[in-house]
LUMKOLVEX-72184 format. One record per residue (C-alpha): residue number from 1; residue in three letters; x, y, z. Coordinates in pm, 1 decimal. Example, Ala and Ser with C-alpha at 12.3 -4.5 7.8 and 13.67 -1.06 7.14 Angstrom:
NODE / nr / rest / c1 / c2 / c3
NODE / 1 / ala / 1230.0 / -450.0 / 780.0
NODE / 2 / ser / 1367.0 / -106.0 / 714.0
REM end
This chain:
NODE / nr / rest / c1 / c2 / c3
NODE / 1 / unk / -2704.9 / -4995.2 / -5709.4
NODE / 2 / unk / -2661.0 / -4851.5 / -6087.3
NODE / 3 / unk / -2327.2 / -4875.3 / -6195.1
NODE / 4 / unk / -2146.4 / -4684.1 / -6423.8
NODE / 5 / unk / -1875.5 / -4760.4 / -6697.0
NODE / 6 / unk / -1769.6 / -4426.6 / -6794.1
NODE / 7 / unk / -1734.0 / -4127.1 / -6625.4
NODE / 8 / unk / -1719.8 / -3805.0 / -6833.3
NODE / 9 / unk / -1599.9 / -3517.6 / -6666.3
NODE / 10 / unk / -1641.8 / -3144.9 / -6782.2
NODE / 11 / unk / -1346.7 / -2876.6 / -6740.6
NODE / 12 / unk / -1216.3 / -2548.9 / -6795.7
NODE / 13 / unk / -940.3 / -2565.7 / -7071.7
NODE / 14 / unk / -707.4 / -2414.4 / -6828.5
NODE / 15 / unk / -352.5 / -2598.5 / -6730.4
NODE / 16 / unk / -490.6 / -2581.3 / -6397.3
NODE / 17 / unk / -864.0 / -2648.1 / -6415.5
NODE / 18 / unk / -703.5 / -3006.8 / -6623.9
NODE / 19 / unk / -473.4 / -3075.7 / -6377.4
NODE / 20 / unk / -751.0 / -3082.7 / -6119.6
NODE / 21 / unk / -910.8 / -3330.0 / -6392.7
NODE / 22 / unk / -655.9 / -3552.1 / -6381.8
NODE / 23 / unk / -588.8 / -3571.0 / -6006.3
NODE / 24 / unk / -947.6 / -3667.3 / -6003.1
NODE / 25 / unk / -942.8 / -3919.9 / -6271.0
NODE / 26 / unk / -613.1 / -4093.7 / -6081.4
NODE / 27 / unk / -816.5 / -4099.9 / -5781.2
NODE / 28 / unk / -1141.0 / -4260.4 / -5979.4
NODE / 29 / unk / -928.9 / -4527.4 / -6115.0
NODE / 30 / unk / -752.0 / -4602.5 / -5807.6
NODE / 31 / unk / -1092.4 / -4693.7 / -5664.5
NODE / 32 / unk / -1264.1 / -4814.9 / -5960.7
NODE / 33 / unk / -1033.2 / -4978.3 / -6143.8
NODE / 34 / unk / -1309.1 / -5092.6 / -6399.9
NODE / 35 / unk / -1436.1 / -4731.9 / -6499.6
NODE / 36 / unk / -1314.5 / -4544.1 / -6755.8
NODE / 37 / unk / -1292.1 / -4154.6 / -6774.8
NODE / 38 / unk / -1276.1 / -3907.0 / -7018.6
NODE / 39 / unk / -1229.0 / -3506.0 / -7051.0
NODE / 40 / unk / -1486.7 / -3320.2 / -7231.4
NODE / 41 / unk / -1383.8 / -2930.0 / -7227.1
NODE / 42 / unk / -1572.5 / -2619.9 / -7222.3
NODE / 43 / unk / -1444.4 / -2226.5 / -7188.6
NODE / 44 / unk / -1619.5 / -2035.1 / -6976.5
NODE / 45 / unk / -1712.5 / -1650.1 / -7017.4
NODE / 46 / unk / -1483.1 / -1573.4 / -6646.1
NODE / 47 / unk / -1210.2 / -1769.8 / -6867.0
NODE / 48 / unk / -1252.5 / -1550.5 / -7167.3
NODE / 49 / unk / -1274.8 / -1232.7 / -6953.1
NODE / 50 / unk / -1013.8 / -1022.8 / -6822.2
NODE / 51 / unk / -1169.8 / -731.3 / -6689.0
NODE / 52 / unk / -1321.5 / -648.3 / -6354.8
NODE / 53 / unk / -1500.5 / -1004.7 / -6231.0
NODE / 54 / unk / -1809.6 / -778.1 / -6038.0
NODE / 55 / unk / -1893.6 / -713.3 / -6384.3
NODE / 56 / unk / -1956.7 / -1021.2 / -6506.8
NODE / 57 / unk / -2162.6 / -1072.9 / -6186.5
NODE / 58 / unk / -1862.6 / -1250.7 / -5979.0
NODE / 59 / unk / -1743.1 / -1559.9 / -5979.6
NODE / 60 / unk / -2038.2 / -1784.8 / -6139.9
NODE / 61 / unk / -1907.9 / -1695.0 / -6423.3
NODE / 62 / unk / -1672.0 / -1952.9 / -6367.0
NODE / 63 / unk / -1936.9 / -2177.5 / -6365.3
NODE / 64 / unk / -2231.8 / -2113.2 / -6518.8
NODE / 65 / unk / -2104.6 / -2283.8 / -6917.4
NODE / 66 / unk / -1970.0 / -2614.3 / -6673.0
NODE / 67 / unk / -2304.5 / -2616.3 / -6467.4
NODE / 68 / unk / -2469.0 / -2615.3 / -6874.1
NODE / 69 / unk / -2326.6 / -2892.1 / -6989.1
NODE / 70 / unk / -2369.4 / -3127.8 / -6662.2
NODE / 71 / unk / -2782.3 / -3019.3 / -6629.6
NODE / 72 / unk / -2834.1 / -3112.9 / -7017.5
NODE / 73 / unk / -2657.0 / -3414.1 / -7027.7
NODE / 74 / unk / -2347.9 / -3376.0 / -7219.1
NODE / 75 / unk / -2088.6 / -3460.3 / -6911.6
NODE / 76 / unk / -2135.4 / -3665.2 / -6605.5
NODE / 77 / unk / -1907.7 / -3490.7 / -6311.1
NODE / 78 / unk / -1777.7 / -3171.9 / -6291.9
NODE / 79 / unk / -1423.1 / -3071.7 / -6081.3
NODE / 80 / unk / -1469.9 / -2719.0 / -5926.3
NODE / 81 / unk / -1215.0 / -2504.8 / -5672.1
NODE / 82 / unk / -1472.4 / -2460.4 / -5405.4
NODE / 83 / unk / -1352.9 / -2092.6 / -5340.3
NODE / 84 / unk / -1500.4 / -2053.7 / -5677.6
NODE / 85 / unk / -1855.1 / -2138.7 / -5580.5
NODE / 86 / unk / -2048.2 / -1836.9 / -5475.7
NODE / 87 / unk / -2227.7 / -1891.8 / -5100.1
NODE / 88 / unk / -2454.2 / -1690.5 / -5141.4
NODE / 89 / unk / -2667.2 / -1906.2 / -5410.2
NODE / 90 / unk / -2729.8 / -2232.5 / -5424.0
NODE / 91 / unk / -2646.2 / -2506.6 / -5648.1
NODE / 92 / unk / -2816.8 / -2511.7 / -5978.2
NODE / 93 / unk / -3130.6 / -2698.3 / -5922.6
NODE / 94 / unk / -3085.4 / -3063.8 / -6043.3
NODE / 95 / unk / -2715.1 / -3053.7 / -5929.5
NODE / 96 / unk / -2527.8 / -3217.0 / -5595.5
NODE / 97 / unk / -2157.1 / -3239.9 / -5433.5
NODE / 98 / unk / -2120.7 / -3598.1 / -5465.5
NODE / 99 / unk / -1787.6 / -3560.2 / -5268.8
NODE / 100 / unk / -1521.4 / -3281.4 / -5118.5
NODE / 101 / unk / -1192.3 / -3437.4 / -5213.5
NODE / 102 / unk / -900.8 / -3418.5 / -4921.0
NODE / 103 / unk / -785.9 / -3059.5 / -4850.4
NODE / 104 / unk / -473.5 / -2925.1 / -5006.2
NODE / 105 / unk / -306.2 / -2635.6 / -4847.5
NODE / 106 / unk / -478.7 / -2340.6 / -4779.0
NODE / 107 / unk / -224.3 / -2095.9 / -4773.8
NODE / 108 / unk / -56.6 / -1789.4 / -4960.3
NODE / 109 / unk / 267.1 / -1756.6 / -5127.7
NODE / 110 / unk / 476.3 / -1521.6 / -5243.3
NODE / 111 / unk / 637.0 / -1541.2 / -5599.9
NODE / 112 / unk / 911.7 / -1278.1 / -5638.8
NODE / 113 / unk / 1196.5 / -1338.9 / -5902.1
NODE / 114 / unk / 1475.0 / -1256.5 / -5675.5
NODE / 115 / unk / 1399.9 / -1433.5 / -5387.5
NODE / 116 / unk / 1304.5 / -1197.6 / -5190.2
NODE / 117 / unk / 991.3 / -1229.6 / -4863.2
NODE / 118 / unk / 709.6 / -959.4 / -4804.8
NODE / 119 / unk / 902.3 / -824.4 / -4522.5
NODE / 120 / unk / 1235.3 / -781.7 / -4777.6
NODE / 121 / unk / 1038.9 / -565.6 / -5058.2
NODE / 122 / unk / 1120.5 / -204.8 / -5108.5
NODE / 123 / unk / 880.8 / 48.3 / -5024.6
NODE / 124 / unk / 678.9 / 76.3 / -5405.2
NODE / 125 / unk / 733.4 / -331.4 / -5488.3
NODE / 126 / unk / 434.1 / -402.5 / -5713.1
NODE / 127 / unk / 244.0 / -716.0 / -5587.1
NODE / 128 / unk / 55.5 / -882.8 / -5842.3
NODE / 129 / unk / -334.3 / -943.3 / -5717.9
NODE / 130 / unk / -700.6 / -856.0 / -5835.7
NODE / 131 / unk / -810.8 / -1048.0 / -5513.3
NODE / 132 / unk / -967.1 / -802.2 / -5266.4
NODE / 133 / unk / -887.0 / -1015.6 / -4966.6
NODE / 134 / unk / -566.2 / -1059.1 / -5031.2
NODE / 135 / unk / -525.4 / -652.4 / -5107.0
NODE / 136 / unk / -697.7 / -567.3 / -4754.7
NODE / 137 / unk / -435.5 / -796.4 / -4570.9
NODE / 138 / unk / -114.9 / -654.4 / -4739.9
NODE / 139 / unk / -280.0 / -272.5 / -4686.9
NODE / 140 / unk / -263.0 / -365.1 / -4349.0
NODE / 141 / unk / 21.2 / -572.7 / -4286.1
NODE / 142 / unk / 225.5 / -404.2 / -4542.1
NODE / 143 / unk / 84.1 / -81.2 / -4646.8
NODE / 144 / unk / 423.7 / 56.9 / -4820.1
NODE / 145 / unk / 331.7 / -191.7 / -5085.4
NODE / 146 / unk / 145.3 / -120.9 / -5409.4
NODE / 147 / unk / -152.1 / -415.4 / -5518.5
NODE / 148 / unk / -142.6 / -378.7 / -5933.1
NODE / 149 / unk / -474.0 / -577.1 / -6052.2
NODE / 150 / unk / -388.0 / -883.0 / -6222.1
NODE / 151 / unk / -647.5 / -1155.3 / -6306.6
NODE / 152 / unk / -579.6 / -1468.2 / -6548.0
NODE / 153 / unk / -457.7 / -1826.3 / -6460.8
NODE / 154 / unk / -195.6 / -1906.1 / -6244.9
NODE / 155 / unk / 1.4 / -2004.7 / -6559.5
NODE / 156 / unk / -67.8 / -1662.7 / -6743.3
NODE / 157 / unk / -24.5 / -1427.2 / -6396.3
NODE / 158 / unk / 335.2 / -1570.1 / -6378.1
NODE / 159 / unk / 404.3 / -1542.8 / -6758.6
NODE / 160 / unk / 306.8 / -1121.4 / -6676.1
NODE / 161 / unk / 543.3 / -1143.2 / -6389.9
NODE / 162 / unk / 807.8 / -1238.0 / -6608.9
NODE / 163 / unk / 703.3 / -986.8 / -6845.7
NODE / 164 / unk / 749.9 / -709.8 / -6567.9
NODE / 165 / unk / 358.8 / -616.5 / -6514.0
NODE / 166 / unk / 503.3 / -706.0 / -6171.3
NODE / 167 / unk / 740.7 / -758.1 / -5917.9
NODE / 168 / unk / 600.4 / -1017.1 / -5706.4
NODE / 169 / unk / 306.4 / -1212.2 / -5734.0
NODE / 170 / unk / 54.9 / -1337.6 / -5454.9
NODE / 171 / unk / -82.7 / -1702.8 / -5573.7
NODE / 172 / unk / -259.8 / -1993.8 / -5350.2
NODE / 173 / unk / -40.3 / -2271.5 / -5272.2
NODE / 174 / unk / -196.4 / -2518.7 / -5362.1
NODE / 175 / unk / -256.4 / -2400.9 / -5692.1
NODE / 176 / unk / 117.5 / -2339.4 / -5789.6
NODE / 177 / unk / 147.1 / -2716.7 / -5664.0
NODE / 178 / unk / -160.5 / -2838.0 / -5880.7
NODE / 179 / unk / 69.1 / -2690.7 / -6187.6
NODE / 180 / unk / 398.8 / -2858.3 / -6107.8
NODE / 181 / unk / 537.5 / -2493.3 / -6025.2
NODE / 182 / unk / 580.9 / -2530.3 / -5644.9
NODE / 183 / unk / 942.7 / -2429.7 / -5720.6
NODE / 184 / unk / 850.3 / -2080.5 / -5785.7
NODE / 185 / unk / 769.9 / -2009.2 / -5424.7
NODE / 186 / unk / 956.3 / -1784.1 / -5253.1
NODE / 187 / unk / 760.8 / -1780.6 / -4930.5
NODE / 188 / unk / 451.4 / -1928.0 / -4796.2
NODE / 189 / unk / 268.6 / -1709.8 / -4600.1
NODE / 190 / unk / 93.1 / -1841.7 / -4220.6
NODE / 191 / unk / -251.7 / -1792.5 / -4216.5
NODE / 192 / unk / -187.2 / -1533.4 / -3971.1
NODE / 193 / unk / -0.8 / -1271.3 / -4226.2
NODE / 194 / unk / -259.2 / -1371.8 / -4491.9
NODE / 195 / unk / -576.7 / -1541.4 / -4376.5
NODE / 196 / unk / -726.2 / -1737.9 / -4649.2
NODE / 197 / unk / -1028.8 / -1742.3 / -4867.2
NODE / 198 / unk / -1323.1 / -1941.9 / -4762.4
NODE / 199 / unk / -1334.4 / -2278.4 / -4922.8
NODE / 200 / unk / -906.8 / -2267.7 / -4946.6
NODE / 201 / unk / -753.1 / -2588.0 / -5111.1
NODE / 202 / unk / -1064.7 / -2813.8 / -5186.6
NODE / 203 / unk / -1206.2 / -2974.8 / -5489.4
NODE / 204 / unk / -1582.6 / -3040.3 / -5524.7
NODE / 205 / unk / -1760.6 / -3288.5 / -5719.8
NODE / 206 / unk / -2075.4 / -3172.7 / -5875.0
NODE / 207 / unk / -2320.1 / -3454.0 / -5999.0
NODE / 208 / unk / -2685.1 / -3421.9 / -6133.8
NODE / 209 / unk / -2894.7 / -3537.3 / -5850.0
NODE / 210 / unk / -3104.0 / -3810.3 / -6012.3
NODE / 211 / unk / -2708.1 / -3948.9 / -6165.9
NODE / 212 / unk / -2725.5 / -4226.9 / -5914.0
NODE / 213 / unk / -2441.4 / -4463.3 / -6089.4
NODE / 214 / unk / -2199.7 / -4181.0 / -6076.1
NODE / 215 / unk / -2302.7 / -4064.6 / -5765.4
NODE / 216 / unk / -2203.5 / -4392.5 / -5657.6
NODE / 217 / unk / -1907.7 / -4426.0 / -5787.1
NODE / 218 / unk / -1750.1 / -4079.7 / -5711.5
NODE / 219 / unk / -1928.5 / -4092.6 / -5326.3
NODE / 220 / unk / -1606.6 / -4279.0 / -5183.6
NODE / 221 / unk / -1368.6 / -3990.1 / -5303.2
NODE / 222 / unk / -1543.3 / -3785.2 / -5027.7
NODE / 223 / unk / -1313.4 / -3694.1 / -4732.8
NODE / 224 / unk / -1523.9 / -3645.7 / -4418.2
NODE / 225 / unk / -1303.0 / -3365.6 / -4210.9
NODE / 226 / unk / -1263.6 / -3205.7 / -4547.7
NODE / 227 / unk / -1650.6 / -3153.7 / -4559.7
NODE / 228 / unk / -1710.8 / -3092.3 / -4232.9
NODE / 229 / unk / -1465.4 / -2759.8 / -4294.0
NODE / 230 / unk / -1616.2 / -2685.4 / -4638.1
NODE / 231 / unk / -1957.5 / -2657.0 / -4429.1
NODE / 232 / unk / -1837.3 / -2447.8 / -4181.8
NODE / 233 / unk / -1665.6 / -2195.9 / -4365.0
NODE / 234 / unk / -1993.1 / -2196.6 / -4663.9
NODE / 235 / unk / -2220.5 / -2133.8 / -4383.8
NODE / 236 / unk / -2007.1 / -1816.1 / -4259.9
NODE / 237 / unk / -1995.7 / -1645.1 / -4560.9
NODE / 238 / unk / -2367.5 / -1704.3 / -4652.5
NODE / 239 / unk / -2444.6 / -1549.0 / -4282.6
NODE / 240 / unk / -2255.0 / -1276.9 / -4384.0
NODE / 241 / unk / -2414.4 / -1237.6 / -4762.7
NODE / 242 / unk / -2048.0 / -1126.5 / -4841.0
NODE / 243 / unk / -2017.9 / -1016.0 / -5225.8
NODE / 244 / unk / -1777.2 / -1030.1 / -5477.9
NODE / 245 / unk / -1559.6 / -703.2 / -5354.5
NODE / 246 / unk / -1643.4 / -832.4 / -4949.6
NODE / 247 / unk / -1310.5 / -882.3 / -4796.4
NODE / 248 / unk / -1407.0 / -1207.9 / -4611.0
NODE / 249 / unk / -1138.2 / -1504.2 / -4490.4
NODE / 250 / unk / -1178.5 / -1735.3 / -4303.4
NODE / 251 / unk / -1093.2 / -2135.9 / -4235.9
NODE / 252 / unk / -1224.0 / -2396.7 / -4036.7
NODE / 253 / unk / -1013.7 / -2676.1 / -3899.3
NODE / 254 / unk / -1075.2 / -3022.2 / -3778.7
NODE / 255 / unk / -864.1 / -3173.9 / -3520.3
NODE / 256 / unk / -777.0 / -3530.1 / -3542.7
NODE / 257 / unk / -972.8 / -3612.9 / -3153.3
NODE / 258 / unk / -1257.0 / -3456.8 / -3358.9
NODE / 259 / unk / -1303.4 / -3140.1 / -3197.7
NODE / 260 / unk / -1377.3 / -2834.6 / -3519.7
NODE / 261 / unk / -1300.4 / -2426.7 / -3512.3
NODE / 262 / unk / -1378.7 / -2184.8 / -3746.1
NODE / 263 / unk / -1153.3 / -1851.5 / -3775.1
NODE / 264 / unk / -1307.5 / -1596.3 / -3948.0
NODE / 265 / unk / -1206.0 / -1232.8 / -4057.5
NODE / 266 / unk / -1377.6 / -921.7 / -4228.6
NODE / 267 / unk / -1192.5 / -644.4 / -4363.6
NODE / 268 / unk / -1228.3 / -285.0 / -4454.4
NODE / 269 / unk / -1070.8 / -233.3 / -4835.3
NODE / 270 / unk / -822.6 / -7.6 / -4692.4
NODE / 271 / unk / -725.2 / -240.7 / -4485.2
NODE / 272 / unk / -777.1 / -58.7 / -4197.5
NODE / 273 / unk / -1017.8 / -204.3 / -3983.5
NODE / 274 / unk / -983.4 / -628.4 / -3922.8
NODE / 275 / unk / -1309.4 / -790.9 / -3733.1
NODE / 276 / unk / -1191.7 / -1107.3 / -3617.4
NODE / 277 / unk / -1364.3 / -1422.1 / -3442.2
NODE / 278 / unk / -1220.3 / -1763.7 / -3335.3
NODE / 279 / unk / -1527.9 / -2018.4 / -3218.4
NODE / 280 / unk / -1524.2 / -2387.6 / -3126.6
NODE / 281 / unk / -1795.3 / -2610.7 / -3263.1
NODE / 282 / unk / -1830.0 / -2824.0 / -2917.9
NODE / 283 / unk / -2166.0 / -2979.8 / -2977.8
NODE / 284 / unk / -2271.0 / -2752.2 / -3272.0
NODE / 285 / unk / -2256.8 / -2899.5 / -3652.6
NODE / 286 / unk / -2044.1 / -2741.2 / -3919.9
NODE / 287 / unk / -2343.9 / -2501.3 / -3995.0
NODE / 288 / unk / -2367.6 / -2352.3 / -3684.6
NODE / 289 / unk / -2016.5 / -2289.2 / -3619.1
NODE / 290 / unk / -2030.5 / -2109.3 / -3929.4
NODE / 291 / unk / -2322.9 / -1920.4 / -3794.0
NODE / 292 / unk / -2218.8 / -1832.4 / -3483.7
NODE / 293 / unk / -1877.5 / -1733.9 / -3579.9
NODE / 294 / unk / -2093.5 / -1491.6 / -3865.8
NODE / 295 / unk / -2287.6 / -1364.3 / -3534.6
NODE / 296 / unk / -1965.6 / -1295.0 / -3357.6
NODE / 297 / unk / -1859.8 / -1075.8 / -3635.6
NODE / 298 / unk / -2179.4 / -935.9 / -3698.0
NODE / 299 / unk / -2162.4 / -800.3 / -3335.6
NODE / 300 / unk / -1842.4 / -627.3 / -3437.1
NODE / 301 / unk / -2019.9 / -407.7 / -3710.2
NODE / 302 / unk / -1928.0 / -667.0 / -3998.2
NODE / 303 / unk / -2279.2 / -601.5 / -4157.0
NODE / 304 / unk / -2192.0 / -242.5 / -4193.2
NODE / 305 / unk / -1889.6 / -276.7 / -4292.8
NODE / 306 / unk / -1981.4 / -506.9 / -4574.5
NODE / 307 / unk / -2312.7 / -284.2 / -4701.0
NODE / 308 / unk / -2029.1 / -48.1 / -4718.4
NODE / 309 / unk / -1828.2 / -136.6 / -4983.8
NODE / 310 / unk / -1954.4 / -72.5 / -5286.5
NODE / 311 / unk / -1997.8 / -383.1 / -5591.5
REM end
C-alpha cells in the first residue's frame, strides 16, 4: 500500500467551501494522525459570477477550475457539495469519489429577521432564492409569496437580507450549520413542505484515479448508508436527464435494519403540477431504485414536463 504524508486539498475561497475543508482535514487527522494537510485555493468562474447559472452552462462551473488543478497535479483531494455535481455527466476522466462523508441534514430553512415561519408571512413577503426547486415548492405551497432571485454564498445572501434585497431567505441547513450561523434559523422546513435537492447534505471526495496513497488514506472517511443514498438519488436524476432549470427533488433514505427508499418529485415552474413517487429498494441496488423511482415518474408525464421547460 503507498502511503502518503501530505494531503493537499483544493477549495473554493468561500467561508463555506473552507469550512467544508476543515471539517475534512479534522476528520483526516483524526484517522491519520501522521498526515499532514494543507489548503491550496482556487476561485472558480460560478464563484466570480452572479448572473443567471444556465448561462454559464449550470453548475460545473463550480467545478470545472477545482477539477483543473486535481487532473494536472497541483492538489491531491478535492471537497465538493454533491448537489453541486451535475448527474448528467460524468466525472472528469482520470478522477474518482474516494469517499461520501456522513450525511448532514438535508433540509430547508427559513431565515426571516423577525422571526417569523412561511405560514406567518404577509401576502407580498419577498423570499430570497435563485433555486428553481425551491421556487416551484413555495408557488405551490405558498403561492401569495414572491421568489426575488438571489445567488451568492450563504455568507453574502444573508449580508443582502440584511441589506433589505429581502425579507426572508430560503438556505440549506446544513449549510447555515457548516458556517457557524445555525442561529439564524427561524424554521426548518420537513421535507414534506420543501422536498430537497438531490445529493442534500453530503460531501464528496474527489481523487485522481491512479492517486493510490491518497486514495488510501481518505477511503476510511467513506460512510456506507451515506453512499448507498448518494447512488440512489444520482441515478434518479440521470434517468430523468433533468437540467439546470428542471425542478427535480428528491432523497433516498437508509434505514438502520438496512432496508433503502427513494422519494422523488418533479415539478412544473409554476408550481402547479407535483409528480411524485415513493419506491422501496427490496432486493434492488441503489441504482435501480433510482431507476425505477425515474420510471415511476416518467409514467406520470415527467419527461414532458421536463422537455418543457425551457434552459
Amino acid at each position: 500500500m503507498a502511503s502518503t504524508e501530505l494531503i493537499r486539498i483544493v477549495s473554493r475561497s468561500s467561508p463555506m467551501a473552507l469550512a467544508q475543508v476543515e471539517r475534512v482535514r479534522a476528520e483526516i487527522a483524526a484517522l491519520h494522525p501522521g498526515i499532514a494537510t494543507e489548503v491550496v485555493p482556487v476561485t472558480t468562474s460560478g464563484d466570480r459570477w452572479m448572473g443567471d447559472l444556465a448561462a454559464l452552462g449550470g453548475k460545473g462551473a463550480f467545478t470545472k477550475e477545482v477539477d483543473a488543478a486535481l487532473l494536472a497535479g497541483e492538489a491531491d483531494l478535492a471537497v465538493h457539495c454533491l448537489k453541486d455535481i451535475p448527474a448528467d455527466r460524468p466525472l472528469p476522466a482520470g478522477t474518482v469519489f474516494a469517499a461520501h462523508l456522513r450525511r448532514d441534514d438535508i433540509r430547508d430553512a427559513l431565515v426571516h429577521p423577525g422571526g417569523l415561519t412561511l405560514d406567518e408571512l404577509p401576502p407580498g413577503s419577498r423570499i430570497g432564492t435563485s433555486s428553481v426547486r425551491r421556487i416551484a415548492q413555495i408557488a405551490a405551497s405558498h403561492p401569495h409569496l414572491v421568489c426575488v432571485p438571489m445567488r451568492g454564498n450563504a455568507n453574502s445572501r444573508l449580508a443582502k437580507l440584511a441589506a433589505g434585497e429581502a425579507d426572508a431567505l430560503l438556505l440549506a441547513v446544513s449549510g447555515l450549520e457548516r458556517i457557524g450561523q445555525a442561529d439564524r434559523i427561524t424554521q426548518v422546513l420537513g421535507t414534506d413542505a420543501m422536498c430537497p435537492p438531490i445529493g442534500a447534505g453530503i460531501l464528496v471526495l474527489q481523487c485522481r484515479e491512479d492517486d493510490t496513497a491518497t486514495i488510501d488514506a481518505v477511503s476510511g472517511l467513506g460512510h456506507r448508508d451515506t453512499w448507498r443514498e448518494a447512488a440512489a438519488e444520482r441515478m434518479f436524476l440521470h434517468v430523468l436527464q433533468g437540467h439546470c432549470n428542471s425542478p427535480i427533488a428528491g432523497y433516498a433514505r437508509a434505514e438502520a435494519d438496512g432496508r433503502l427508499s427513494l422519494r422523488g418529485r418533479v415539478f412544473s415552474p409554476d408550481g402547479k403540477r407535483i409528480l411524485d413517487a415513493h419506491e422501496w429498494a427490496g432486493a434492488l441496488s441503489p441504482e435501480d431504485l433510482g431507476t425505477s423511482t425515474a420510471l415511476a415518474l416518467k409514467r406520470q408525464g415527467a419527461q414532458e414536463l421536463i422537455d418543457a421547460i425551457p434552459h
